[in-house]
C-alpha positions in Angstrom: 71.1 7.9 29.5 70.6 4.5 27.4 66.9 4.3 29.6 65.7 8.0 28.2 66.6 7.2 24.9 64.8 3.9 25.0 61.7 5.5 26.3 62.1 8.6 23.8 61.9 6.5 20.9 59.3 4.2 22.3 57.3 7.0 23.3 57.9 8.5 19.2 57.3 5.5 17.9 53.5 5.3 19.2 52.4 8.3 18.4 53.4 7.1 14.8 51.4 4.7 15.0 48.5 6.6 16.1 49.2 9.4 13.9 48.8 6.2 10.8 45.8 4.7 12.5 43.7 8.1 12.4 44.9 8.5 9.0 44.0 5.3 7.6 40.4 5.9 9.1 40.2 9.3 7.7 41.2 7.9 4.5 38.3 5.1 4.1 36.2 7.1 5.7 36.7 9.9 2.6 36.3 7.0 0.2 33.0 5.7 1.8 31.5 9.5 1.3 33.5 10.5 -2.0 33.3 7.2 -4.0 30.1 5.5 -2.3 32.1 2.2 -1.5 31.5 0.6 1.4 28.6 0.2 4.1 26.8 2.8 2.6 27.4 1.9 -1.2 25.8 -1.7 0.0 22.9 -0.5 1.8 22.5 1.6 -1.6 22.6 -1.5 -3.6 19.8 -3.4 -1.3 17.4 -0.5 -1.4 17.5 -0.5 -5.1 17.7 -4.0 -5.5 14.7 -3.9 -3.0 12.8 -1.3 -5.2 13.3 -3.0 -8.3 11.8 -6.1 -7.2 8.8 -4.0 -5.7 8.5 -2.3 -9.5 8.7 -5.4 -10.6 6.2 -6.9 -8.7 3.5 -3.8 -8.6 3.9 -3.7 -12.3 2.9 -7.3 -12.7 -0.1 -7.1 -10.7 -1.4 -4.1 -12.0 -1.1 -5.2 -15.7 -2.7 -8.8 -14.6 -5.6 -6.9 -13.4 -6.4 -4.0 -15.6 -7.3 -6.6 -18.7 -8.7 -10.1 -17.3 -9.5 -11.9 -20.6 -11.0 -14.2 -19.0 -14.2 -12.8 -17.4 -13.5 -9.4 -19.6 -13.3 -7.3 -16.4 -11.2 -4.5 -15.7 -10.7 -4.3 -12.1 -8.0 -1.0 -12.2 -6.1 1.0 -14.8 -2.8 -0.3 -15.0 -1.8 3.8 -14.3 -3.4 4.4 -11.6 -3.0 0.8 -10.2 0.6 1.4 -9.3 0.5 5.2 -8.4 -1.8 4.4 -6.1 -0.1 1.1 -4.6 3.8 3.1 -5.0 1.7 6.2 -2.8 2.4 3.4 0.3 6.4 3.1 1.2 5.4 0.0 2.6 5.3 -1.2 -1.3 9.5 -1.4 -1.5 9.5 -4.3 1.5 6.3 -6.0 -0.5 6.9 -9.4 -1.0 3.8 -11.0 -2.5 0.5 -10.2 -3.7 -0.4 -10.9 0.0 1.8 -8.0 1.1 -0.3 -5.7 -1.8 -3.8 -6.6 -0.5 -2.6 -5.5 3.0 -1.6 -2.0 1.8 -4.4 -1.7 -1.0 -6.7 -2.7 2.3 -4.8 0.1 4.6 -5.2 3.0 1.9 -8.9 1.8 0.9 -9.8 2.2 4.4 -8.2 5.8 4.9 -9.7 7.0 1.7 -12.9 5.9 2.4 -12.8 7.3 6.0 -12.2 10.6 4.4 -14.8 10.5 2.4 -17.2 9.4 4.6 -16.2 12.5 7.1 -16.9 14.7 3.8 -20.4 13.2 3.6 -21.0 14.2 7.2 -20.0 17.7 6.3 -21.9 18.1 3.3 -25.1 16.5 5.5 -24.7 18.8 7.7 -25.2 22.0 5.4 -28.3 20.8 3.8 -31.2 21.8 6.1 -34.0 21.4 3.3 -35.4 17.7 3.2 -35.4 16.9 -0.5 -33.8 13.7 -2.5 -30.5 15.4 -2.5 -30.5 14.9 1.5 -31.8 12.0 1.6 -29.2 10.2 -0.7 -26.4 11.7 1.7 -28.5 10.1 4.5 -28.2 6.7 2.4 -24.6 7.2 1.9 -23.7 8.1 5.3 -25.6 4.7 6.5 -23.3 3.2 3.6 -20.2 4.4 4.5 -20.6 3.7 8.1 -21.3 -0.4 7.2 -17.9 0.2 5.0 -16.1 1.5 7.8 -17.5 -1.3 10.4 -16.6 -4.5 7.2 -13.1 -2.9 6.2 -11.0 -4.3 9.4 -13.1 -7.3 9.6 -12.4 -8.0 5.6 -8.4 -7.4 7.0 -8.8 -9.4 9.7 -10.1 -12.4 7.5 -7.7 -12.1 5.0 -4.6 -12.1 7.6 -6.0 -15.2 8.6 -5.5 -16.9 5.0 -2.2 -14.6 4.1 0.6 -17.3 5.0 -1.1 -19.8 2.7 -1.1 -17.9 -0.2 -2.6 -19.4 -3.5 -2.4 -22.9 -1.4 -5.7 -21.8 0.3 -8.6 -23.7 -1.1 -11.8 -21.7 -2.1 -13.7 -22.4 0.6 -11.0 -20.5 3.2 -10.6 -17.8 0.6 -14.8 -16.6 -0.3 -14.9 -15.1 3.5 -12.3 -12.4 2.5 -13.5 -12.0 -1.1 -17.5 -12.2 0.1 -16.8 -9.6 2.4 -15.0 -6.9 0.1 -17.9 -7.9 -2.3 -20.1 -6.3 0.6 -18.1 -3.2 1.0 -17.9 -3.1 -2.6 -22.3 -3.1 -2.7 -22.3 0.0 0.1 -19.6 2.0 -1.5 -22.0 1.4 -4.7 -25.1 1.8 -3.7 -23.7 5.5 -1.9 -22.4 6.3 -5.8 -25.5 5.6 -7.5 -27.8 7.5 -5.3 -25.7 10.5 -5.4 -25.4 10.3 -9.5 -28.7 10.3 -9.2 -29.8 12.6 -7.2 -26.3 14.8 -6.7 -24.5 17.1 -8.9 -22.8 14.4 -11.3 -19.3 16.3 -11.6 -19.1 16.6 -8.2 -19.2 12.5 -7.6 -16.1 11.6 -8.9 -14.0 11.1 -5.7 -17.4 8.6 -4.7 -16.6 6.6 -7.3 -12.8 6.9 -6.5 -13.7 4.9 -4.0 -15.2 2.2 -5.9 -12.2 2.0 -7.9 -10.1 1.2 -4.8 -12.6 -1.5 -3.5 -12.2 -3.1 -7.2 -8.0 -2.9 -6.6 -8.2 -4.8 -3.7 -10.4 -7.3 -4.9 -8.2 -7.7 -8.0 -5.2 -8.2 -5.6 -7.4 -10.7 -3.1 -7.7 -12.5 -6.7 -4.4 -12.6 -7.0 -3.1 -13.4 -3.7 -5.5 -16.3 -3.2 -5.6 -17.4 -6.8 -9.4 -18.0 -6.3 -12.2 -15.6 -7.7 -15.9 -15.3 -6.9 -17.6 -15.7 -10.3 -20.8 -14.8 -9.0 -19.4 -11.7 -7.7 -20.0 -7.9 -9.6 -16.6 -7.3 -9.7 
């Protein structure tokens, strides 16, 4: 009689204890969702700790570049500087100006791919041989030598990245010389079509243009070297 009673109680005191354990789970796990304490309240924190620092940083750069006083260039609109670099997700995990040129590189080089695919189609539809033709012929030779120098100018500037503005001048004119060529065919493609093209219809050409210029600004930046010599 004594055993059953033992093992009764034993037996009722467990599921107690089980009966506590799921509650206590339920219960934080309420507070997690209702509150937003916890893992999720922390991983909150970091992204917009995270996202400041990227505001932070993308704000910076775009206000450093849109008024140089120094050579009075503008290399992008402060505006459109960090639309355009925010248009990237990638920008949150940016670190560094390095980090910037990478994803101002990445969207240059889609961008331009879609215009240069636009070009085609447009060159395709004009069957009469007149200047008009022959400045998309120009500009389809243009954007092709853009599309061949864009990974190469990526490729060089990954090289230099990790040293950041310790890299002398000599390591960092490669990268800059070569988005100063990309920069020459995307303008040469813009000027024969304003000339010879519809003028309100060349805006997204010189769209272009303007990205080529935000990445330079950035390479500036990054490196802490420009190319005086250079257009842009």
């Amino acid at each position: 009689m004594a055993a059953r009673q033992t093992t009764t109680i034993t037996f009722a005191t467990l599921l107690f204890s089980i009966a506590l354990v799921l509650f206590q789970v339920a219960d934080a796990d309420s507070k997690i969702h209702k509150s937003g304490k916890g893992e999720y309240s922390r991983l909150g924190r970091l992204s917009s700790s995270l996202g400041r620092y990227s505001s932070s940083l993308v704000g910076e750069a775009c206000k450093n570049m849109s008024s140089d006083i120094l050579s009075r260039k503008v290399h992008f609109d402060e505006g459109p500087c960090v639309t355009v670099l925010h248009s990237d997700k990638r920008t949150v995990l940016a670190k560094d100006h390095g980090d910037l040129v990478v994803i101002a590189l990445d969207l240059l080089e889609q961008h331009s791919n879609e215009v240069a695919e636009k070009i085609m189609s447009i060159l395709s539809g004009l069957t009469v041989r007149n200047s008009t033709k022959t400045a998309f012929q120009l500009c389809a030779a243009d954007y092709g030598a853009m599309s061949r120098m864009l990974p190469v100018c990526r490729s060089i500037f990954l090289d230099i990245k990790p040293l950041g503005k310790k890299v002398t001048m000599d390591d960092a004119y490669p990268a800059l010389g070569c988005m100063d060529k990309v920069g020459d065919a995307g303008r040469a493609c813009s000027l024969e079509l304003s000339n010879h093209w519809e003028h309100d219809k060349t805006e997204e050409f010189f769209d272009v243009i303007r990205h080529i210029s935000l990445v330079w600004g950035l390479m500036e930046l990054a490196t802490g070297h420009r190319d005086d010599y250079s257009q842009w």
